[in-house]
TORKE-30455 format. One record per residue (C-alpha): x, y, z. Coordinates in steps of 0.02 Angstrom, whole numbers, plus 50000, padded with zeros to 5 digits. Example, Ala and Ser with C-alpha at 12.3 -4.5 7.8 and 13.67 -1.06 7.14 Angstrom:
506154977550390 506844994750357 
//
This chain:
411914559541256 412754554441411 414324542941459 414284526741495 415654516641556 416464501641472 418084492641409 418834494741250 418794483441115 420624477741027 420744479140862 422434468040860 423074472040692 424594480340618 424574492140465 425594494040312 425264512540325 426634520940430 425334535240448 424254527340569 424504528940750 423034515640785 421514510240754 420084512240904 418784497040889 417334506340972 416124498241105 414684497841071 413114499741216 411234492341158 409974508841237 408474496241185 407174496741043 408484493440916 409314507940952 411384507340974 412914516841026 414644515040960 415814526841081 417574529040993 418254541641113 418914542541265 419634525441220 421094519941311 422344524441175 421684539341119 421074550741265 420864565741143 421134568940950 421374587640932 419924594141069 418704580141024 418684571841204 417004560741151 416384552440989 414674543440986 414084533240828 412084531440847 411224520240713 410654519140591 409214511740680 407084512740630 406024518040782 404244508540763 402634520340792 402664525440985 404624523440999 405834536540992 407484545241064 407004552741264 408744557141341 408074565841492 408854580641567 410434583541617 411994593741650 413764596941576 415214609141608 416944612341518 416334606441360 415384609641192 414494595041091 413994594240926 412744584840853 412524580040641 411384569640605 411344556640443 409554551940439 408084556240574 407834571840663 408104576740865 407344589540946 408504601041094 407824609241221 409134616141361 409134628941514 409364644341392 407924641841341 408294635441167 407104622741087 407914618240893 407484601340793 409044596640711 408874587340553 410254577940435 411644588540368 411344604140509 412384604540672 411924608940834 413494614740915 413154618141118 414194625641232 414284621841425 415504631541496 415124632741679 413614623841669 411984621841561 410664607041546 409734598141388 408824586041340 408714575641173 406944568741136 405954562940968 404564575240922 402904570440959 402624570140760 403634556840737 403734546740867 401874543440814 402314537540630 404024530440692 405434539040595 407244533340567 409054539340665 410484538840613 412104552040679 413554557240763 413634567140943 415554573540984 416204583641140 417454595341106 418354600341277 418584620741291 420204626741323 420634628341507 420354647441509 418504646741439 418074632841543 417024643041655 416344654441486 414534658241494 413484643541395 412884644641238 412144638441086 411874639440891 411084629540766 411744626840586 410854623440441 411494614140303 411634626440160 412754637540276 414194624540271 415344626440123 415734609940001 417164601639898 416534589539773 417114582539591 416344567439503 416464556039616 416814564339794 415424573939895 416314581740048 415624597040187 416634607440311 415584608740444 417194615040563 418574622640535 419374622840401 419894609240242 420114607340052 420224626840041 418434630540125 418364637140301 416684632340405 415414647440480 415564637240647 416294647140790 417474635740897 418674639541039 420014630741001 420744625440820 419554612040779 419164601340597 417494590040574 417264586240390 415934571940306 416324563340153 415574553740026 416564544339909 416004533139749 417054514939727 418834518239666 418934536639711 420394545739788 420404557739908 422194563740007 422274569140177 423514583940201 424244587340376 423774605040391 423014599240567 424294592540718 422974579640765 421834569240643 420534553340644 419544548140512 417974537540562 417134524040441 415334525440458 414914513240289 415754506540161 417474500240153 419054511040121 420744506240096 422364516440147 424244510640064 423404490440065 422364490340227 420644487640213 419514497040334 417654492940373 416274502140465 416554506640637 418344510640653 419254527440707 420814529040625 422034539840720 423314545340620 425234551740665 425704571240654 426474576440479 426094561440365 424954564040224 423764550940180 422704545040017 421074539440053 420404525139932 418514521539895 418234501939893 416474502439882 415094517339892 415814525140050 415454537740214 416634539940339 417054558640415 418754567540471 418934575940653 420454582140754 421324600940751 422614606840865 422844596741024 422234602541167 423134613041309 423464598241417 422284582941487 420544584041536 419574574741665 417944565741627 416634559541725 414814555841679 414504571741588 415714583541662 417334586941580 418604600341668 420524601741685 420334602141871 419554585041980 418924598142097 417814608641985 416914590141934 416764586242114 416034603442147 414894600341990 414364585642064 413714591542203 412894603142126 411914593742023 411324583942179 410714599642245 409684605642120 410794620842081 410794619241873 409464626741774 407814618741741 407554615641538 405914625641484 404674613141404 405444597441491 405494601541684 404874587241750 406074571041712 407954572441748 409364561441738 410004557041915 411824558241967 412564539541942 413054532842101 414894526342039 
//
């Protein structure tokens, strides 16, 4: 996915819950054939929670026969982003020469560095019956020494990441580590991404193992010490606090954050870096032609945006 500008939304509310920092009202961007983004972070509150510098809510949305995801390709640096899908299925191809369909429950976790180029399409498969979408994409920012790190990638399927569950709470660690369970997922930086299911009237607490913490409400409602939360909110929460998580109805939401990161990023369009220079220079380079082509998908390309 790639940034897109816009102002923040104000959720204009104060909480009985001491915990929370704030609550980030996302803003939300129509990309056509009923297909939506919600983008949580950077917001102008919360630049960062732990190294998670970007969080994108797609869907859920129902491409009709014909229809279909086509992010053309482009570039990053400085960054990795992960992808975890809810319903539908994407298919990567970048200038490694990877080419990986991610499906629900599996993370794609792709690392920049100093440069690498994807794209994001439907299959042809589906995009002939139609097929649903639904999912998350998330930048995590590297830590100012492996900015420049050679780029990578690695695909996760879902029986790899570990689970907590009782009767009425489904969670998986698909980073880092929570509840006891530690994900296979290498990271850079001390980084937590959890999803969690939750029937009505279950509990679930929070600890504060992690500096930095958010939980986001993808359905369902969920209420924290008498505040009522509904789909499409980020909850930042304070360092130190532990919280209790209540199930109102049948509910999804998932936890990010970690350690914070080792001072601020820059971000522009798709480039994120500790230094302005090094996205100017990335700039130009794009212009140029100097990134990698992606095998399979040479031919389109996403164009440097003129602002």
């Amino acid at each position: 996915m790639s940034f897109f500008p816009g102002k923040d939304p104000n959720a204009g509310d104060v909480y009985a819950c001491d915990a929370i920092a704030h609550v980030v009202v996302p803003r939300t961007v129509d990309l056509g054939d009923g297909f939506s983004v919600r983008r949580a972070l950077p917001s102008a509150r919360s630049r960062m929670v732990g190294p998670f510098i970007f969080f994108d809510h797609f869907g859920p949305g129902e491409f009709r026969a014909g229809q279909g995801i086509d992010v053309r390709p482009h570039p990053h640096i400085g960054l990795a982003t992960v992808t975890y899908l809810f319903d539908g299925e994407i298919m990567h191809r970048d200038s490694l020469g990877t080419a990986a369909t991610i499906r629900p429950g599996e993370v794609n976790l792709m690392t920049a560095g100093r440069g690498i180029v994807h794209s994001e399409r439907t299959g042809p498969e589906l995009r002939a019956t139609g097929s649903p979408i639904h999912g998350l994409q998330m930048w995590v920012a590297l830590p100012a020494a492996k900015e420049e790190m050679a780029p990578g990638f690695a695909h996760h399927e879902v029986q790899e990441f570990p689970t907590v569950r009782d009767t009425d709470m489904f969670g998986r660690v698909v980073i880092g580590s929570l509840y006891g369970e530690t994900s296979p997922v290498a990271t850079t930086h001390e980084t937590m991404f959890a999803n969690i299911l939750m029937r009505p009237d279950a509990t679930l607490p929070i600890d504060a193992d992690h500096e930095e913490r958010a939980l986001y409400v993808v359905d369902g409602s969920i209420d924290i010490s008498g505040d009522r939360f509904e789909p499409g909110r980020l909850l930042v929460f304070k360092p130190g606090d532990e919280i209790t998580v209540k199930a109102l109805t049948d509910a999804h939401f998932v936890l990010c954050g970690g350690a914070p990161m080792d001072g601020p990023r820059h971000i522009w369009w798709n480039f994120v870096s500790s230094r302005k220079e090094r996205i100017e220079q990335a700039k130009e380079e794009w212009k140029a032609g100097h990134f990698g082509k992606v095998p399979g998908d040479e031919i389109e390309f996403i164009p440097l945006p003129e602002k």
